[in-house]
N, C-alpha and C positions, 0 to 999 in steps of 0.2 A: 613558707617553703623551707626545708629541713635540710638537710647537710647534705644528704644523697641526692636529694631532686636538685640542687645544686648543683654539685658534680655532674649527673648527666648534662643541665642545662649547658654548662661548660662547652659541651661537645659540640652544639650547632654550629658555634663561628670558625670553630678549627676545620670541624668539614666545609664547612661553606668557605673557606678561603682557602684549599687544599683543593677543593674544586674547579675555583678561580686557577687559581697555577697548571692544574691540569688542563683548564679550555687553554688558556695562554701558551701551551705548547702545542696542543691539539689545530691551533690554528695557523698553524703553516699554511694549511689548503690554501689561505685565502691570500697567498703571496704565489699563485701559481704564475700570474700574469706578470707578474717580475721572471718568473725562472722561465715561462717558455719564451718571454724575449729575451734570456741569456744564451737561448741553444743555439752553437754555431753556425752561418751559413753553410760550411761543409758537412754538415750532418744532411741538409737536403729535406727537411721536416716541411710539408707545406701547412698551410693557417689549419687545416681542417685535421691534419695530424697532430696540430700544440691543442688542439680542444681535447681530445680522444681519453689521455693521461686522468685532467682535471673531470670531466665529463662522467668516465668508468668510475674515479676516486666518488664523487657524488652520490652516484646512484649505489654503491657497494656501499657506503657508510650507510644510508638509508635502509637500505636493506636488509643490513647484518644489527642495525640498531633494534630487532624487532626478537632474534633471538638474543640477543645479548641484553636486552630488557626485560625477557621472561627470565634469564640466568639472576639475574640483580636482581629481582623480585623472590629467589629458591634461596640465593646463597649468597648475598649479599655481595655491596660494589667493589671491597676491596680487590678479590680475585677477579674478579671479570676485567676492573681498569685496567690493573698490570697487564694481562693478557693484552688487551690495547696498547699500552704500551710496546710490551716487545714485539710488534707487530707491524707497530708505527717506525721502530727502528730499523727492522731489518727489511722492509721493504723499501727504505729511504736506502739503505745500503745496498740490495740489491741494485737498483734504480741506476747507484752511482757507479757501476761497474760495468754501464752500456752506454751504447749513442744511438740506438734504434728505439721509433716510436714503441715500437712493442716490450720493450723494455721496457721503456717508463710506465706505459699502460698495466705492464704486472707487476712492479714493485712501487710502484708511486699509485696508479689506481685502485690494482685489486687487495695486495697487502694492507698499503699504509689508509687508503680508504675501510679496508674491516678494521684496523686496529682504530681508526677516530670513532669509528660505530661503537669500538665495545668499550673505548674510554669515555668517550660525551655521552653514552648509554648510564654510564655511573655517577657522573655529577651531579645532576641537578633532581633524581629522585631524592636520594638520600638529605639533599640541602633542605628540602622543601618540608621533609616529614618532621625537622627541627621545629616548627615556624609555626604561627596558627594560620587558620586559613584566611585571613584577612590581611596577612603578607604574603601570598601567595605570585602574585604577580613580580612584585619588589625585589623578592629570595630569586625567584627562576630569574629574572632582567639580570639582577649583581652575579649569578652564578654564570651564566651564557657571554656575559659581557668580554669575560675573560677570551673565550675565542674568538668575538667579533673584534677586539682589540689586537688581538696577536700581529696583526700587520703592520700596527706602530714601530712595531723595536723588528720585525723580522723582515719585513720590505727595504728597510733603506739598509738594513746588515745584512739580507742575503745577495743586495745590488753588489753592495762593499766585495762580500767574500766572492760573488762571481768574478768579479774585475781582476784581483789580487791573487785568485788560484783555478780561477774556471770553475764550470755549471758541477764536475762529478763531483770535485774535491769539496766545491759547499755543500751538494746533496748529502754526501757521506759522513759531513763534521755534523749538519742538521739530524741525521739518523740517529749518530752514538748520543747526539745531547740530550736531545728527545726520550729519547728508552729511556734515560738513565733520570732524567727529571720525571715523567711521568709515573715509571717504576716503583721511585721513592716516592712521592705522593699520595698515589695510590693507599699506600700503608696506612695513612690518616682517615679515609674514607670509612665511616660506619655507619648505618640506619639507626634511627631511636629503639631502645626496648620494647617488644610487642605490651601493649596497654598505655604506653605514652601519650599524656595530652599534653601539647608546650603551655608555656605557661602565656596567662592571655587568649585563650580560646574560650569558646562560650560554651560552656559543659550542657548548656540546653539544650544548643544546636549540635552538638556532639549525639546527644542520647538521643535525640530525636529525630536524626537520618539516620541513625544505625545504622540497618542492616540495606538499608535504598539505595544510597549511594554509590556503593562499588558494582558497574559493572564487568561482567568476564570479558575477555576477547569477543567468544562469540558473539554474547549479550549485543557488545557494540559494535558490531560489524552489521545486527541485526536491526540499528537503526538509520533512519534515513541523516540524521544529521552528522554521522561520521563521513558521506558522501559531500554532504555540502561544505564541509572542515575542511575534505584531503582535498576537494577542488581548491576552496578559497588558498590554503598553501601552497600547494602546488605552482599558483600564477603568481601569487607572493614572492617566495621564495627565489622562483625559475627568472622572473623578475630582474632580482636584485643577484642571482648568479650571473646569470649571462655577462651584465656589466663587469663584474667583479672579474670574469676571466679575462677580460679585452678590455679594460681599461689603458693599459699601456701602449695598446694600439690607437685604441682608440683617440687619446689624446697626442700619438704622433701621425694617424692620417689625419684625425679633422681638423687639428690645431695645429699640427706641424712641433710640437713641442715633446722633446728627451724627457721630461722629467716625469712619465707615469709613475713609477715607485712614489715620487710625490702625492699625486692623487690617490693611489692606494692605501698608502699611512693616514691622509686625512679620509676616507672613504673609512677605513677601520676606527677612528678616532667614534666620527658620527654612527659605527654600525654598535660598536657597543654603548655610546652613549645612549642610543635610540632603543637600546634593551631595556634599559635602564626605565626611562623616560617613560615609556611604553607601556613597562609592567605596574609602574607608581601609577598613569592617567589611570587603567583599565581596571584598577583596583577602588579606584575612586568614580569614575562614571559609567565601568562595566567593557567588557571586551569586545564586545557587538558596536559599541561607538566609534571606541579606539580603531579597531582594523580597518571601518568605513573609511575614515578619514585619511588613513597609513594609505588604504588602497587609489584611494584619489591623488593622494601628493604623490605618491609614486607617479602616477600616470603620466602628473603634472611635468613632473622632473624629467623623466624617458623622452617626450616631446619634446621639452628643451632642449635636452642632449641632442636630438637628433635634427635641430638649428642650427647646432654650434659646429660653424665651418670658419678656416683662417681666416683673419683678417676681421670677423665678428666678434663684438663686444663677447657673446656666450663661447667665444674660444680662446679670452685670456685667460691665464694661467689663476689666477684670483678667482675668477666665474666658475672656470669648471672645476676649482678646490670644493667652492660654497656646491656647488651642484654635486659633486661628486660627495663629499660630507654629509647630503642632505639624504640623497639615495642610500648612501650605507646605513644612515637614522633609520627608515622607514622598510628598508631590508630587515637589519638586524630586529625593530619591534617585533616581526613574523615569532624570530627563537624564543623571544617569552611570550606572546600572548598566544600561540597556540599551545605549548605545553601548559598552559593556567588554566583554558577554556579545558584543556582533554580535561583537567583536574576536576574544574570544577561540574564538564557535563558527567566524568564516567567514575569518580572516587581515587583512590588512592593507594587500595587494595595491590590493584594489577596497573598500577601506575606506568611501569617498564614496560610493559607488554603493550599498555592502549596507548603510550603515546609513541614507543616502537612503530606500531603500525599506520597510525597517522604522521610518522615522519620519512615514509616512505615516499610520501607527495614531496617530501623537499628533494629526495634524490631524484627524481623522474622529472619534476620541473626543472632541475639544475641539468641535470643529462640532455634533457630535451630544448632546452631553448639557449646554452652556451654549446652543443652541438649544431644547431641549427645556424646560430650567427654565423660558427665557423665556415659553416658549408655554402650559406651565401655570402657571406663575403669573398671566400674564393670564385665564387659566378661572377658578382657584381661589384666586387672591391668598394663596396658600400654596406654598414650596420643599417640603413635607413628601415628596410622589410622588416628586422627584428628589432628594430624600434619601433612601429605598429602593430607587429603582431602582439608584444609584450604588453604595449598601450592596452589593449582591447580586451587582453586577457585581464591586466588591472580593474577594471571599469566591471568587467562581468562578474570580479569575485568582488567587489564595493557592493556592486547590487545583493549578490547572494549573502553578505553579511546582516543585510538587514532583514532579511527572510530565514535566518537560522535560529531555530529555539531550543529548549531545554529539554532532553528526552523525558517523554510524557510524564512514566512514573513516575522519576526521582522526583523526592520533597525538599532538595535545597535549591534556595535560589543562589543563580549567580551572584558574587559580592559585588554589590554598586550597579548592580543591570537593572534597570526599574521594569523592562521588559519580561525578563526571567518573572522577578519577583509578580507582575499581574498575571502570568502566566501561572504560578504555583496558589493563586487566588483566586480562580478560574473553578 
């Protein structure tokens, strides 16, 4: 390796850790269920209005992930994060300058929701193109972990700054931080040189997918297995939202227990860890095994949760830690082992664009099943129905994982899938 290939190599771990920084702000989201328990009784918000904000925020990050992926794929992630960034800020500012649901619904849902779209639209392209493709899962788990972590240090400090200055004045200190950390950041963000092979890749299997591997948009819109992908995420993901927004209720109706912010820190702990974890198994025994078993334990977990009443072993503060840690594991797996699969079923090319559009299922499942909790819990002051409805959907995308293959053409197998691989044997 020579003094320049050097220097470029250099650049992977500064983007890949300037990535990390950017999810770690970008994940506020996931402290919603801290801020809409801090909104005052006189505001008059009912449970189906604290969903609305989080809910709109979901599905607009989703959504805007899909043009802000073709952007990062023209004109690289620098410019587009930033943009996320200010976006994230002044919607968090707007946000903090009302007390009506519709307020937060357009400065916390629709702004600061496009601005996560067009910053996590920038991360983890650019991390992965450093890498060869047999840490492909490893790179997206470390890069994504950052947001599933953010609730660590922003849950129990945005309970802190409610209490000491009220719900606006945290909104508003979260807004300026945010711009201004994500902004900078940003700056660091660059793709490899076009002709870049990292070092550690198999120039075989480089020259020998060519020109196979990258599909367009269209291309993959035009197979059946981006339908079976956006489902399997979709119940994934929507899954492991729903919890995420009502956990703070959650564990003070069923448990009778204040300290949700609690459970959310440890629920972020395990949701990045499970990135992590996730993206290493699926790299080594294939991503079709991994989500099976994610999809199962989840199921596992949503049951229990929905045992766990006071007075019950599964409603100390210890159980539903372990429970709630375990859920955020098998949540978070979802962020890296579907961006690895888009990778490895559709190339790299239009990376931003195919995995924009299959991350569309994560805003539609989050919209659709932590909207839904809200609405029956306001009927039946009970999560129980969206603890079985989520079950069911669990269980139908386990099946559907073992029924999903390799689009027909392409001549790469998936890394570690022994399935792929008899399939490109075939």
């Amino acid at each position: 390796m020579n003094a320049n290939t050097t220097v470029v190599e250099n650049h992977r771990w500064r983007v890949t850790f300037a990535a990390i920084g950017i999810n770690l702000a970008l994940g506020i989201l996931y402290t919603w269920s801290v801020i809409s328990k801090g909104v005052p009784q006189g505001w008059n918000w009912s449970e189906a209005d604290k969903s609305w904000p989080y809910a709109i925020a979901c599905l607009v990050f989703s959504i805007v992930m899909v043009p802000a992926g073709w952007l990062q794929d023209k004109i690289g992630p620098r410019i587009v994060s930033s943009l996320g960034g200010l976006l994230v800020g002044i919607g968090f500012i707007m946000a903090s300058m009302t007390t009506s649901p519709l307020g937060y619904m357009l400065g916390f849902g629709l702004l600061a929701g496009a601005g996560i779209g067009f910053g996590y639209a920038s991360t983890t392209p650019p991390s992965i193109k450093w890498f060869p493709a047999a840490k492909t899962g490893l790179i997206a788990g470390i890069v994504v972990s950052g947001f599933g972590l953010a609730p660590v240090y922003a849950a129990p400090l945005t309970k802190w700054l409610i209490g000491a200055y009220g719900i606006n004045r945290t909104v508003m200190v979260c807004g300026i931080v945010f711009l201004i950390v994500v902004v900078g950041l940003a700056q660091i963000l660059k793709s490899p040189p076009k002709g870049y092979v990292p070092a550690g890749a198999d120039q075989a299997k480089v020259t020998k997918v060519g020109k196979k591997e990258d599909f367009t948009p269209m291309e993959m819109l035009g197979t059946v297995q981006f339908y079976m992908i956006w489902f399997m995420y979709a119940c994934g993901a929507g899954a492991g939202l729903m919890i995420i927004a009502k956990l703070s209720l959650i564990a003070k109706q069923q448990a009778n227990i204040d300290l949700g912010f609690i459970l959310v820190a440890v629920l972020a702990i395990g949701n990045g860890a499970g990135r992590i974890i996730a993206g290493m198994l699926s790299d080594k025994i294939g991503r079709k095994a991994t989500m099976s078993f994610c999809f199962v334990f989840q199921a596992v977990l949503v049951f229990l949760l929905s045992r766990a009443s006071s007075g019950s072993v599964l409603a100390s503060i210890s159980v539903l830690a372990i429970i709630s840690s375990l859920i955020g594991a098998n949540y978070g797996a979802n962020l890296s082992l579907f961006p690895s699969i888009t990778k490895d079923f559709y190339g790299l090319k239009n990376f931003g664009t195919n995995y924009g559009l299959v991350f569309t299922s994560w805003g539609v499942g989050g919209f659709t099943l932590a909207l839904l909790a809200g609405k029956l819990y306001d009927i039946y002051q009970t999560f129980t129905l969206a603890y079985y409805g989520a079950g069911v959907l669990l269980i139908l995308a386990a099946i559907m994982a073992i029924f999903v293959k390799l689009p027909h053409h392409s001549l790469e197998p998936v890394l570690g899938d022994v399935d792929a691989e008899m399939e490109e044997g075939r």
